[in-house]
mmCIF file of the N, C-alpha and C atoms, coordinates in Angstrom:
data_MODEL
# 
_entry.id   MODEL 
# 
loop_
_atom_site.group_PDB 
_atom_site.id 
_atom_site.type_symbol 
_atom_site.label_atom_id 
_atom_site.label_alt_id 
_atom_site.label_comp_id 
_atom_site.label_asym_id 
_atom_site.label_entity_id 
_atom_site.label_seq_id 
_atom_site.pdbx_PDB_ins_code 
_atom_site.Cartn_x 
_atom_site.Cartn_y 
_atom_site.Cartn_z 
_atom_site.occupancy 
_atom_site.B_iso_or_equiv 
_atom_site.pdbx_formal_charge 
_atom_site.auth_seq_id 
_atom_site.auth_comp_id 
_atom_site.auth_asym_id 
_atom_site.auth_atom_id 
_atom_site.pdbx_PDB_model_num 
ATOM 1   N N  . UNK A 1 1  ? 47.894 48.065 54.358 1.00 0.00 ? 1  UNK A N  1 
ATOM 2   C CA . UNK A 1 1  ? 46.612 48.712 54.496 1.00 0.00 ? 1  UNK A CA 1 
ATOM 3   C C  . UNK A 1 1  ? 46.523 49.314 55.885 1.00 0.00 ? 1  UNK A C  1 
ATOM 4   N N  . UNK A 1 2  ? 46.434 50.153 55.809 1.00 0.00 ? 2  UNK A N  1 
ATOM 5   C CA . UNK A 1 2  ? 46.016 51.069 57.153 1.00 0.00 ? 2  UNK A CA 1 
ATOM 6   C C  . UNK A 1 2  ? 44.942 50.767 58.401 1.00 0.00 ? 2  UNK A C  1 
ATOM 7   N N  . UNK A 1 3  ? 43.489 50.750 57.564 1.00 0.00 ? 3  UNK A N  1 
ATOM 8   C CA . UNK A 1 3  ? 42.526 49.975 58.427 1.00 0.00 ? 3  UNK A CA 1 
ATOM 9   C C  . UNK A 1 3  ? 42.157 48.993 57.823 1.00 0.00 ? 3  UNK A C  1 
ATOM 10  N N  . UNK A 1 4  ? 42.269 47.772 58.693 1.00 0.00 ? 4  UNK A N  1 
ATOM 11  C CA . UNK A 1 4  ? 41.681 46.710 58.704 1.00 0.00 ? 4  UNK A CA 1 
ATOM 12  C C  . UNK A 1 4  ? 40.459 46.172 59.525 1.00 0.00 ? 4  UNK A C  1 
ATOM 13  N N  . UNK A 1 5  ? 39.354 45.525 59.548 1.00 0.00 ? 5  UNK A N  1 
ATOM 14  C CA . UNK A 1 5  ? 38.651 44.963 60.445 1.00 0.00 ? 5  UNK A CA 1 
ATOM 15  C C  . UNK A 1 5  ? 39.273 43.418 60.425 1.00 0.00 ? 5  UNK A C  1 
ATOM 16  N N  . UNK A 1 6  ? 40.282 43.863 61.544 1.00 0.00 ? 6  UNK A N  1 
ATOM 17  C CA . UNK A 1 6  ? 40.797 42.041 62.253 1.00 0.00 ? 6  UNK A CA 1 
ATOM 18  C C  . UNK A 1 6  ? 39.918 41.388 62.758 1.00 0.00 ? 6  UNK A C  1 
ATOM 19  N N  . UNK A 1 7  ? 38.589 41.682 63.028 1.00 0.00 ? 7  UNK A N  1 
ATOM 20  C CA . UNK A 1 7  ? 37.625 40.404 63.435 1.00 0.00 ? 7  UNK A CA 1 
ATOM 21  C C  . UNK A 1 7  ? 37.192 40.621 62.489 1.00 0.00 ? 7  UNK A C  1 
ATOM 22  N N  . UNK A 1 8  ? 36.614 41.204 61.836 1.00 0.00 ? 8  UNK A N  1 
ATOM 23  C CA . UNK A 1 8  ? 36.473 40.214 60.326 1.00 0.00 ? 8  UNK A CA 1 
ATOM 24  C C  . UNK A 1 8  ? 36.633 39.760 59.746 1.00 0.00 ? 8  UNK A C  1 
ATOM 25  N N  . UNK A 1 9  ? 37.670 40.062 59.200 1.00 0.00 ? 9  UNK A N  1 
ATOM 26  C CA . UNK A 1 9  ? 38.737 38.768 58.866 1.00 0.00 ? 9  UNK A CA 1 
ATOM 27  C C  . UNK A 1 9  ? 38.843 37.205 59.286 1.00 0.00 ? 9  UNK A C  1 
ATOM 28  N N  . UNK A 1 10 ? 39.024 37.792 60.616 1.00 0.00 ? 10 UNK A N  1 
ATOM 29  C CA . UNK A 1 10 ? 39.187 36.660 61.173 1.00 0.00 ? 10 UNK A CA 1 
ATOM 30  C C  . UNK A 1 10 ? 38.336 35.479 61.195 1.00 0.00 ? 10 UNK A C  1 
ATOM 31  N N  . UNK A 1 11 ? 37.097 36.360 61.159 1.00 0.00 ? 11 UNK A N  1 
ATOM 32  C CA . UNK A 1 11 ? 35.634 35.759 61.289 1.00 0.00 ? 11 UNK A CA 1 
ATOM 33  C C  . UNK A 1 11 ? 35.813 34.797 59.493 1.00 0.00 ? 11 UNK A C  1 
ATOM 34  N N  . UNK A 1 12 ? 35.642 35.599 58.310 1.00 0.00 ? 12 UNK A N  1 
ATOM 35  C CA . UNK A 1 12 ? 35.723 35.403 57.424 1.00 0.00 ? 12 UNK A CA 1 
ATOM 36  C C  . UNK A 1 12 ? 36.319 34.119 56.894 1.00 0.00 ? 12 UNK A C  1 
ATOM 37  N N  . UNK A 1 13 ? 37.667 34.219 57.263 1.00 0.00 ? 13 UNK A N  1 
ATOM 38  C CA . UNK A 1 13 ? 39.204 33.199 57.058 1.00 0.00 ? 13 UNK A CA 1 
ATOM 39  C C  . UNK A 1 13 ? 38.743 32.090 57.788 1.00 0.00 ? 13 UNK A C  1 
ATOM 40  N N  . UNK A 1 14 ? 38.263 32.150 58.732 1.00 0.00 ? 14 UNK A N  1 
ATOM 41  C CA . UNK A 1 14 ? 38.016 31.078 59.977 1.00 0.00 ? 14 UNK A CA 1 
ATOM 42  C C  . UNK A 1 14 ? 39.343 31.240 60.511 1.00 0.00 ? 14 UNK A C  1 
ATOM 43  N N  . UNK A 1 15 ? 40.128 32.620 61.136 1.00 0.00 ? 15 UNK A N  1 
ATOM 44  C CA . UNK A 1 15 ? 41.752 32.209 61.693 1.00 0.00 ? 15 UNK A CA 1 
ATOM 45  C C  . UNK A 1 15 ? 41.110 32.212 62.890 1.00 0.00 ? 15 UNK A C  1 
ATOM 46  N N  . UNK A 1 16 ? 41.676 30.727 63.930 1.00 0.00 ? 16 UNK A N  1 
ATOM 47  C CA . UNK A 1 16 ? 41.869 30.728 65.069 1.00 0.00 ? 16 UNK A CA 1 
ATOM 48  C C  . UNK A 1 16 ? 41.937 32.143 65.873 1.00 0.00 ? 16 UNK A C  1 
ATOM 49  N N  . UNK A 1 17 ? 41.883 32.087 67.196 1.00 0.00 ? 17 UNK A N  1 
ATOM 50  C CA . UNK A 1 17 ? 41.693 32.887 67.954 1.00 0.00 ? 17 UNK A CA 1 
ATOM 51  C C  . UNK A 1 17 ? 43.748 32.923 68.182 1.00 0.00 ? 17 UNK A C  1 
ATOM 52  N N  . UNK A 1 18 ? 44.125 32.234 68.799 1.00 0.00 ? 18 UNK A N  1 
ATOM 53  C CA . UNK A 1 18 ? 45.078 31.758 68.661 1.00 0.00 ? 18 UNK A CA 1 
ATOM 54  C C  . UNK A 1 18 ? 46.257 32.078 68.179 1.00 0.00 ? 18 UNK A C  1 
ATOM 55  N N  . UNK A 1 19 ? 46.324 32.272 66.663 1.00 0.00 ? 19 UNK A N  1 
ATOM 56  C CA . UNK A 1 19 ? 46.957 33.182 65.637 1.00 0.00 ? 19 UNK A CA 1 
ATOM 57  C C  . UNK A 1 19 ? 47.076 34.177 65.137 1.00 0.00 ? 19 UNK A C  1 
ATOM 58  N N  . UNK A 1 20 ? 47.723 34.858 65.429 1.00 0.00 ? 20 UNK A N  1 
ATOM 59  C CA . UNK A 1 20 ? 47.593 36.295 65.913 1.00 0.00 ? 20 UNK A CA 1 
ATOM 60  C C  . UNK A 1 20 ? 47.897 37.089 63.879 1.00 0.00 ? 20 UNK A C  1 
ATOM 61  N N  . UNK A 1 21 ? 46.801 38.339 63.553 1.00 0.00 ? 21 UNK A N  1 
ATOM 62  C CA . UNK A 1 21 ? 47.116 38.959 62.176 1.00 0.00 ? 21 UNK A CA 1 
ATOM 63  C C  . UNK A 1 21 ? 47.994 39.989 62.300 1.00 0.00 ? 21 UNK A C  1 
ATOM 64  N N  . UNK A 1 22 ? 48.671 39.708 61.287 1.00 0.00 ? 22 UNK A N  1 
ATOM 65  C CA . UNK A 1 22 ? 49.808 40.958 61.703 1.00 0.00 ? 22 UNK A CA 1 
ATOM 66  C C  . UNK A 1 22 ? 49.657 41.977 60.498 1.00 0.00 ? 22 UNK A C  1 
ATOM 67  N N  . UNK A 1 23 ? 49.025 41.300 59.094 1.00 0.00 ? 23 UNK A N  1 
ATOM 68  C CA . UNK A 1 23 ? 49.648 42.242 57.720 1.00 0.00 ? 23 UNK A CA 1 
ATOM 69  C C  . UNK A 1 23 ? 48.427 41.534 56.840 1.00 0.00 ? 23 UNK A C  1 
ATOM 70  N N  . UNK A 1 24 ? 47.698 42.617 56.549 1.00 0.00 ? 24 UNK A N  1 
ATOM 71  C CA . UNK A 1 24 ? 46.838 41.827 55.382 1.00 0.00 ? 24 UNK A CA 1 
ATOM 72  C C  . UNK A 1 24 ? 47.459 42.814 54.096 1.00 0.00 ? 24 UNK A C  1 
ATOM 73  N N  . UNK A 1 25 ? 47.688 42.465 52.762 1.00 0.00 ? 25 UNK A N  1 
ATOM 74  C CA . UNK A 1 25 ? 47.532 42.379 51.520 1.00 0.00 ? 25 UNK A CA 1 
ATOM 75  C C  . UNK A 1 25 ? 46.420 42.246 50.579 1.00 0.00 ? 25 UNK A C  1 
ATOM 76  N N  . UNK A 1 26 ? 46.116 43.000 50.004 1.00 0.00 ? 26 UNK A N  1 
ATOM 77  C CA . UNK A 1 26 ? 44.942 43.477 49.018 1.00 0.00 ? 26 UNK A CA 1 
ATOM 78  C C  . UNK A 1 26 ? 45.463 43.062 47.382 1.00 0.00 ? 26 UNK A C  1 
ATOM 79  N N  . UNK A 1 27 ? 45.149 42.034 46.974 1.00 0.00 ? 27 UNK A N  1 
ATOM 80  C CA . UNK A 1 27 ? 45.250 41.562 45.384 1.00 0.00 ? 27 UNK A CA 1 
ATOM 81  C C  . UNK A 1 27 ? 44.113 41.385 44.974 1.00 0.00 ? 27 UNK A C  1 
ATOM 82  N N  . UNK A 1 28 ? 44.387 42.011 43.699 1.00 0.00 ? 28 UNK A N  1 
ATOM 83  C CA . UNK A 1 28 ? 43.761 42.361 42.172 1.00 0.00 ? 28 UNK A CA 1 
ATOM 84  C C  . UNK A 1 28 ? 43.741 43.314 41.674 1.00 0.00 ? 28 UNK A C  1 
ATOM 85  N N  . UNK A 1 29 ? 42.816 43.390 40.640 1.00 0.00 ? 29 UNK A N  1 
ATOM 86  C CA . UNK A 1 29 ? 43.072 44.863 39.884 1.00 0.00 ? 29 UNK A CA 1 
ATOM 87  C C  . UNK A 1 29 ? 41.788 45.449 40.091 1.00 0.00 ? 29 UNK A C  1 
ATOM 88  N N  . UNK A 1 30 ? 42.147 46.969 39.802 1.00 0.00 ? 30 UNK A N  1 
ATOM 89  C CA . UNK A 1 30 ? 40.781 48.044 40.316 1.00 0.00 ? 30 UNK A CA 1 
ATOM 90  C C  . UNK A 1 30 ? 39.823 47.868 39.540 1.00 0.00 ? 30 UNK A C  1 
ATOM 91  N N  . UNK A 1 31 ? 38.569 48.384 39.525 1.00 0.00 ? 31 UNK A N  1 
ATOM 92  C CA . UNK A 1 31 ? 37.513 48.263 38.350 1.00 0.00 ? 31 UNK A CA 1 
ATOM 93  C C  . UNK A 1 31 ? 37.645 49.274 37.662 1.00 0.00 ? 31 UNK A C  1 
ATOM 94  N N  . UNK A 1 32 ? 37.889 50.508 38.269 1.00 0.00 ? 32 UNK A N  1 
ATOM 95  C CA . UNK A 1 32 ? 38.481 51.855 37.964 1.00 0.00 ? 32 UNK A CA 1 
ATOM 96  C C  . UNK A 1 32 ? 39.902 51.927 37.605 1.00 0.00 ? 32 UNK A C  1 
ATOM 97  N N  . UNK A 1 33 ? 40.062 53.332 36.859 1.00 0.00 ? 33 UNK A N  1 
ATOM 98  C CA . UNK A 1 33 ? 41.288 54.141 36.379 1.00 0.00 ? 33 UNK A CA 1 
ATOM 99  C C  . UNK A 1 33 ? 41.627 55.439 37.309 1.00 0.00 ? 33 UNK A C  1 
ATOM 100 N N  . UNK A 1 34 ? 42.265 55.489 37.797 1.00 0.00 ? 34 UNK A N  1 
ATOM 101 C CA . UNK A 1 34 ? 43.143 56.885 38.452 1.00 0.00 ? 34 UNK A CA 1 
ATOM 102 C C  . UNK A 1 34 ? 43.965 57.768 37.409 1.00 0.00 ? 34 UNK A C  1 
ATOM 103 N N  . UNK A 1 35 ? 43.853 58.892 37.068 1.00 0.00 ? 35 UNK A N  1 
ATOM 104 C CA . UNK A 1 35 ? 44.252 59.719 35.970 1.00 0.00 ? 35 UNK A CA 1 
ATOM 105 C C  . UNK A 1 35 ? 45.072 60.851 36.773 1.00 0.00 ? 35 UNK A C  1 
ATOM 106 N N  . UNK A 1 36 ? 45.843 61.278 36.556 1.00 0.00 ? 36 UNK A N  1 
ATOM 107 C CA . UNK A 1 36 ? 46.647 62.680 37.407 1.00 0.00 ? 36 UNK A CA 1 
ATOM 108 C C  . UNK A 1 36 ? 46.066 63.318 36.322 1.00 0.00 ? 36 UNK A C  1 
ATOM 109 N N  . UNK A 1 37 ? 45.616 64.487 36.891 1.00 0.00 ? 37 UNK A N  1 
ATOM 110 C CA . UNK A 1 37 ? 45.672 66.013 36.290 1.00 0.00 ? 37 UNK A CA 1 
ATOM 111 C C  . UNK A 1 37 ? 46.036 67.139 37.206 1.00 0.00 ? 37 UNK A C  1 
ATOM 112 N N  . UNK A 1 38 ? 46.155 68.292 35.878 1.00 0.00 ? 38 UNK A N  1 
ATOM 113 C CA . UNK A 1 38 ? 46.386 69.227 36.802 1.00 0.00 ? 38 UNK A CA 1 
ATOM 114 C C  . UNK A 1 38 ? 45.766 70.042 37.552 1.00 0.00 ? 38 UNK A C  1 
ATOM 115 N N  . UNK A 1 39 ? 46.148 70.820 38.741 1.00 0.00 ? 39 UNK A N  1 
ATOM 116 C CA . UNK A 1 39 ? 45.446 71.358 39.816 1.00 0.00 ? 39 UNK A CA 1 
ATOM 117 C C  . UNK A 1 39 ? 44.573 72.250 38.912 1.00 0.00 ? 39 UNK A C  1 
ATOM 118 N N  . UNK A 1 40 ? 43.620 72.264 38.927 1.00 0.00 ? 40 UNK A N  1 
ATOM 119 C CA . UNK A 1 40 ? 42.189 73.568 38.455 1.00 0.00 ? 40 UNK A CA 1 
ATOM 120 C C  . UNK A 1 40 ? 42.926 74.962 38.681 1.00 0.00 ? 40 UNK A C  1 
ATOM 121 N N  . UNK A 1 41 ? 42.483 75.799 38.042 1.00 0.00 ? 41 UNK A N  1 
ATOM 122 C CA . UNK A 1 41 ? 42.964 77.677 38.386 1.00 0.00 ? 41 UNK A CA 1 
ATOM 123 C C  . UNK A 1 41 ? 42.414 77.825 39.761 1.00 0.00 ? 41 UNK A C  1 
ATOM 124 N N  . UNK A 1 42 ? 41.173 77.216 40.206 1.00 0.00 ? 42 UNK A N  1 
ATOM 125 C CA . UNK A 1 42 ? 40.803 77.704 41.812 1.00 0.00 ? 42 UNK A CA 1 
ATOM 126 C C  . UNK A 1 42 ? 41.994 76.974 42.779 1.00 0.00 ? 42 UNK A C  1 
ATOM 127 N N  . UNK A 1 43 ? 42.705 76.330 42.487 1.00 0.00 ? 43 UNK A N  1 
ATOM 128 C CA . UNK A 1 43 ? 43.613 75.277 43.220 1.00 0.00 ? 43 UNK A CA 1 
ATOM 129 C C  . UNK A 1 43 ? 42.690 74.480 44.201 1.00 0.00 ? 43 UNK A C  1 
ATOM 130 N N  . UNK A 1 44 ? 41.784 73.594 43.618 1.00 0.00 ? 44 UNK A N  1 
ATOM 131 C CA . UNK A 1 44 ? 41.278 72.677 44.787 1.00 0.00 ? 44 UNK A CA 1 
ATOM 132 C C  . UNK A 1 44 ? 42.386 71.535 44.146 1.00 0.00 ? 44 UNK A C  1 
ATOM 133 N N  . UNK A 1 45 ? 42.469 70.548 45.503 1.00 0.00 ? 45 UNK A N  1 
ATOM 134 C CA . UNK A 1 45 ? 43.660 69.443 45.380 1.00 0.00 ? 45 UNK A CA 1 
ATOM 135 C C  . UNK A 1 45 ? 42.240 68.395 45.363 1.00 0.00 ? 45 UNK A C  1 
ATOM 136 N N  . UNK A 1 46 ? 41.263 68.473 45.247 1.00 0.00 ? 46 UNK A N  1 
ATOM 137 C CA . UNK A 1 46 ? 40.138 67.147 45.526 1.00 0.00 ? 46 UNK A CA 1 
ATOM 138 C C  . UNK A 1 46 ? 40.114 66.414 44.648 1.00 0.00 ? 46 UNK A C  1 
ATOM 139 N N  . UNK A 1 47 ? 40.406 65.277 44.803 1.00 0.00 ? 47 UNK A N  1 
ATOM 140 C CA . UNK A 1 47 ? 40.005 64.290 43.140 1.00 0.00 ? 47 UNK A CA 1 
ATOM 141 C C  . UNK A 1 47 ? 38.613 64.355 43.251 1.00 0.00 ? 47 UNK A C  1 
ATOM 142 N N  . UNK A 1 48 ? 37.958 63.930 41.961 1.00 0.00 ? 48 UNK A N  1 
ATOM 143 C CA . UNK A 1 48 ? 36.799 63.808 41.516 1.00 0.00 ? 48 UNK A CA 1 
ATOM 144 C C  . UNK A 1 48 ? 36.593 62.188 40.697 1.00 0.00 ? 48 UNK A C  1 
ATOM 145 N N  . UNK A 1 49 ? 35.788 62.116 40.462 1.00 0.00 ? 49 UNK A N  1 
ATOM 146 C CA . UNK A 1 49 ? 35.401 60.687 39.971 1.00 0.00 ? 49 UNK A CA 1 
ATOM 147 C C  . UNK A 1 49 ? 33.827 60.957 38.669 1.00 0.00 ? 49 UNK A C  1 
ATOM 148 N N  . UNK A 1 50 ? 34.739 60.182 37.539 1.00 0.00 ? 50 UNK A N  1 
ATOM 149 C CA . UNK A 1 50 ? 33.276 60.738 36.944 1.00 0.00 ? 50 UNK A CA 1 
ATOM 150 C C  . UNK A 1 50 ? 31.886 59.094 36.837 1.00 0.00 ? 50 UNK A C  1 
ATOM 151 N N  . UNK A 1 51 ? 31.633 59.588 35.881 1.00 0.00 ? 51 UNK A N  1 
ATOM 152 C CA . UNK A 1 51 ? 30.065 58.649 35.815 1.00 0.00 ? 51 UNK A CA 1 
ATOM 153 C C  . UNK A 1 51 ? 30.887 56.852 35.970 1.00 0.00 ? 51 UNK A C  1 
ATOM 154 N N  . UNK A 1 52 ? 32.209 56.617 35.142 1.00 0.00 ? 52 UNK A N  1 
ATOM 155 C CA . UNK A 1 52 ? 32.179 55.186 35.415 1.00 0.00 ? 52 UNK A CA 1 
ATOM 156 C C  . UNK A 1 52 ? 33.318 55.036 36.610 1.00 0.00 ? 52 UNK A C  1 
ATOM 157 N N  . UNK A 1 53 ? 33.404 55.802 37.072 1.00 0.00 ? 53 UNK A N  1 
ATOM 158 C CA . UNK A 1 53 ? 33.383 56.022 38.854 1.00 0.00 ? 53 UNK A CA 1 
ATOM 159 C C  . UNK A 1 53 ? 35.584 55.663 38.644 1.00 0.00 ? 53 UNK A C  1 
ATOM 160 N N  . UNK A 1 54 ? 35.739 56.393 37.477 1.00 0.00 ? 54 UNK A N  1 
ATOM 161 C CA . UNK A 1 54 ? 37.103 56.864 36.889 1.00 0.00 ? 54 UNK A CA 1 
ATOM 162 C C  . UNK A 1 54 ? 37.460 57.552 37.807 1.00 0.00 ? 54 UNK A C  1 
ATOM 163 N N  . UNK A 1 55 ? 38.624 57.813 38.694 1.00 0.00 ? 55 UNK A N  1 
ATOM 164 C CA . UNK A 1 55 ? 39.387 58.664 39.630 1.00 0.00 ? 55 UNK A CA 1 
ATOM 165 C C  . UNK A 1 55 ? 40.219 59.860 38.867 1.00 0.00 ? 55 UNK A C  1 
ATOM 166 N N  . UNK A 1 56 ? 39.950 61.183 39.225 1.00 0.00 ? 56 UNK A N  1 
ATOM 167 C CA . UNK A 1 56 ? 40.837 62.231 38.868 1.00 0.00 ? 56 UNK A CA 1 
ATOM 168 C C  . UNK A 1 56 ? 41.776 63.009 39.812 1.00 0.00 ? 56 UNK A C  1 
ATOM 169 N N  . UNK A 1 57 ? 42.774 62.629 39.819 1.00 0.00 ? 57 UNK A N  1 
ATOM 170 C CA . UNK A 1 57 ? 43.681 63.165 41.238 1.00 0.00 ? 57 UNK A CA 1 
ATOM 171 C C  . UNK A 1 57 ? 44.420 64.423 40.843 1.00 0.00 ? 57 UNK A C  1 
ATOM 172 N N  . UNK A 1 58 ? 43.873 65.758 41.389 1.00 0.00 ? 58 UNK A N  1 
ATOM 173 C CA . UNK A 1 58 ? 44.767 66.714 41.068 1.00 0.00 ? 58 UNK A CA 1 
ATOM 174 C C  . UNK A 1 58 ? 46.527 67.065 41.541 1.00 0.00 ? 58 UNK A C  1 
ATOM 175 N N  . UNK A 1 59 ? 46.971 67.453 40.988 1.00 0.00 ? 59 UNK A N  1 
ATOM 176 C CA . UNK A 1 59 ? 48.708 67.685 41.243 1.00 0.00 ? 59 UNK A CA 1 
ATOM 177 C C  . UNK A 1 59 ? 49.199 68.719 40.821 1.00 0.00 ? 59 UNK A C  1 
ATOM 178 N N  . UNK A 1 60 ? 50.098 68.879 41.965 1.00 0.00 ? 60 UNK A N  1 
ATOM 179 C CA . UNK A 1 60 ? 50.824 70.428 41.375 1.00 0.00 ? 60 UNK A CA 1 
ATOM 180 C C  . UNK A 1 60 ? 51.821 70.212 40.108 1.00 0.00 ? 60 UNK A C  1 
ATOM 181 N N  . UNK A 1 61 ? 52.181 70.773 39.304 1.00 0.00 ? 61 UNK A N  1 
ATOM 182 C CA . UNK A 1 61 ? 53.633 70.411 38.665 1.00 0.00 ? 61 UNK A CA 1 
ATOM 183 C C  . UNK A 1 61 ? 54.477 70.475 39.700 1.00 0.00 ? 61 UNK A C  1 
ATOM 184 N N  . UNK A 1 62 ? 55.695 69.857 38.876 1.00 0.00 ? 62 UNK A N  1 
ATOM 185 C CA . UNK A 1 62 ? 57.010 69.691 39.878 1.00 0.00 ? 62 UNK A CA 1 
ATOM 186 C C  . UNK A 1 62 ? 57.676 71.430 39.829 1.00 0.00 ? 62 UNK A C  1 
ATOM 187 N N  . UNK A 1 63 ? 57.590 71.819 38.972 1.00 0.00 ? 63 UNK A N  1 
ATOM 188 C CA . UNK A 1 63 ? 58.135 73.133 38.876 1.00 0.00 ? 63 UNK A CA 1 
ATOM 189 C C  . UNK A 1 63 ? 57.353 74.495 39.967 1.00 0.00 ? 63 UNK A C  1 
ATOM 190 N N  . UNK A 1 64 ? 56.342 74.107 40.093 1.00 0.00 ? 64 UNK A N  1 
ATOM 191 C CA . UNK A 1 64 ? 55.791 74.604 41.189 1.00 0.00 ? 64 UNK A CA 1 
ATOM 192 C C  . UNK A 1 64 ? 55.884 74.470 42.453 1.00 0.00 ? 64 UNK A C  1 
ATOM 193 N N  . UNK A 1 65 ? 56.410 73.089 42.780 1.00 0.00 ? 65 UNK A N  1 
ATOM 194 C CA . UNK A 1 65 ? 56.556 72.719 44.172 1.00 0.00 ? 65 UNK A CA 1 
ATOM 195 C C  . UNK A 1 65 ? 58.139 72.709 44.972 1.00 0.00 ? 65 UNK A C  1 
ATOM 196 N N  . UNK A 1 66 ? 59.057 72.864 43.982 1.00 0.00 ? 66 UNK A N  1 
ATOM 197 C CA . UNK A 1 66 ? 60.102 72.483 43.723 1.00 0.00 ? 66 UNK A CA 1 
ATOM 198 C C  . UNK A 1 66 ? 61.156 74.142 43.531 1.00 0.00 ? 66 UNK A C  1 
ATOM 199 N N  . UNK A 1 67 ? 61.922 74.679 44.354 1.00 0.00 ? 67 UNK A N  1 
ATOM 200 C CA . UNK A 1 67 ? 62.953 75.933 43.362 1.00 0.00 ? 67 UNK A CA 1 
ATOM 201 C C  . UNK A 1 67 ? 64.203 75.526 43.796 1.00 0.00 ? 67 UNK A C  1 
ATOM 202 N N  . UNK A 1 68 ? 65.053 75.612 42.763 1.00 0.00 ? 68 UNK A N  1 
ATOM 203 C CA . UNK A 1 68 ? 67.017 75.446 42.752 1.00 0.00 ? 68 UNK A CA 1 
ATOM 204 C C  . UNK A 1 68 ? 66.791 76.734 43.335 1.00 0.00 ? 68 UNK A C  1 
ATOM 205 N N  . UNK A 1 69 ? 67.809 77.187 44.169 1.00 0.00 ? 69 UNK A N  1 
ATOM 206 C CA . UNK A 1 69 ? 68.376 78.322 43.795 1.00 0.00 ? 69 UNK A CA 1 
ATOM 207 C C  . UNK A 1 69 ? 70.267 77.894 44.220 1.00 0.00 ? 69 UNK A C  1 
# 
C-alpha cells in the first residue's frame, strides 16, 4: 500500500513506540466489482462507478497500444 497512516495504526494495534512498521497488508474481499471496458469514442481513460458503487475501468485494446513492425 502506498499510503499508510503509521500512527494510526499504530495507535489502533497498540504497536509499541519501539517497533518500528515497515509493510502493512490489506485482506479481504471488495464490496464492489471492477469491470474493464473499453475506452469511450471521446477517449476519456476515467473509470466511473455506477449506483452499487461497481467500478468501470476504461482500456485501450492491445492492438492499439501495441505495433510489430
Amino acid at each position: 500500500m502506498g499510503a499508510i497512516n503509521i500512527p494510526g495504526i499504530r495507535e489502533l494495534l497498540s504497536v509499541p513506540e519501539e517497533d518500528q512498521i515497515r509493510l502493512v497488508v490489506a485482506l479481504g474481499k471488495p464490496a464492489h466489482s471492477s469491470v474493464v471496458v473499453p475506452v469511450p469514442e471521446d477517449g476519456d481513460l476515467k473509470y466511473y462507478v455506477d449506483e452499487d458503487r461497481n467500478y468501470y475501468v476504461p482500456k485501450r485494446a492491445f492492438d492499439d497500444v501495441v505495433r510489430f513492425v
